[in-house]
C-alpha positions in Angstrom: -4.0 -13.4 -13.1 -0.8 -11.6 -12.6 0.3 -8.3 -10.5 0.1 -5.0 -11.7 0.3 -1.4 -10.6 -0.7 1.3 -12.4 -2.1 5.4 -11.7 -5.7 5.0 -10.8 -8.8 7.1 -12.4 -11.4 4.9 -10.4 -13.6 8.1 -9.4 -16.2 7.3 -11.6 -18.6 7.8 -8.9 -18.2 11.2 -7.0 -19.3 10.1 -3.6 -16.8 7.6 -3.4 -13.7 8.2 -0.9 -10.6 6.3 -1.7 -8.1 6.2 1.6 -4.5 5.6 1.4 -3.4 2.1 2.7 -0.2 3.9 3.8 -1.3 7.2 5.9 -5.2 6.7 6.2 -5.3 10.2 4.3 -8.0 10.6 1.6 -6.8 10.4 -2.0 -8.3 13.2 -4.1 -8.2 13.6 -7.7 -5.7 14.0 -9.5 -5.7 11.1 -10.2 -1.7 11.0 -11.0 -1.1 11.3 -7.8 -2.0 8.3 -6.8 -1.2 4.8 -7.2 -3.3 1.4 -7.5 -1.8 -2.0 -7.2 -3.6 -5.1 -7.2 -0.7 -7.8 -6.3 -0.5 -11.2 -4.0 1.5 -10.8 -0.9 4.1 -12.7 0.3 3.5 -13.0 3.4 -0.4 -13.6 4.0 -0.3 -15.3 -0.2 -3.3 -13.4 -0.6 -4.1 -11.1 -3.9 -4.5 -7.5 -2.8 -6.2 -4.1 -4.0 -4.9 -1.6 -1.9 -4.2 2.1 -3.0 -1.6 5.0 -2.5 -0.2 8.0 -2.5 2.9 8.2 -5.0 5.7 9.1 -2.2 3.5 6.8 0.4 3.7 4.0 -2.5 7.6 4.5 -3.2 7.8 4.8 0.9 5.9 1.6 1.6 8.7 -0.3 -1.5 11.1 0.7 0.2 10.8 -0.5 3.4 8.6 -3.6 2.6 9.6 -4.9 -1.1 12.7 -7.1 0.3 11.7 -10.3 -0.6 8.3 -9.5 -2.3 5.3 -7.5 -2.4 4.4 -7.0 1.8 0.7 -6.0 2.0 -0.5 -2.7 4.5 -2.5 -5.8 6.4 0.9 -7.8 6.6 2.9 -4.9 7.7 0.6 -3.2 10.4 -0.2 -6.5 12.3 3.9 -7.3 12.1 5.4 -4.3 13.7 9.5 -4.1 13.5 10.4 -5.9 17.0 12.7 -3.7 19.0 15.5 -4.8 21.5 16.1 -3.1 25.0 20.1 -2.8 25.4 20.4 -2.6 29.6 23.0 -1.3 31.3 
């Protein structure tokens, strides 16, 4: 089973609410808006479905595709360490 991304049409049920792993904001049809990946991390090693916005997808690459695929889990419970310069 390999990685993949691709624009998601999963609204096949009405009732169902999709939330971005990104911003926490409801995705809403269109569906072209949006992106589904299904990929392993590499970090935690473990296959992902997670879901997007497209500029919160491209966003989240951006900052987390250095050496791999970085899942939402991975990069919330990591936050960038920060160092106090005293003077």
């Amino acid at each position: 089973m390999g990685n993949y991304s691709s624009i998601i049409d999963i609204f096949d049920n009405e009732t169902e609410e999709i939330y971005c792993n990104s911003c926490n904001s409801l995705i809403t049809k269109p569906s072209k808006n949006s992106t589904s990946i299904n990929m392993q991390c590499s970090e935690c090693n473990k296959l992902t479905q997670e879901y997007y916005h497209n500029t919160c997808y491209h966003n989240h690459m951006e900052n987390n595709f250095q050496n791999g695929f970085v899942c939402s889990k991975c990069v919330h419970s990591n936050p960038i360490e920060t160092t106090e310069i005293i003077s």
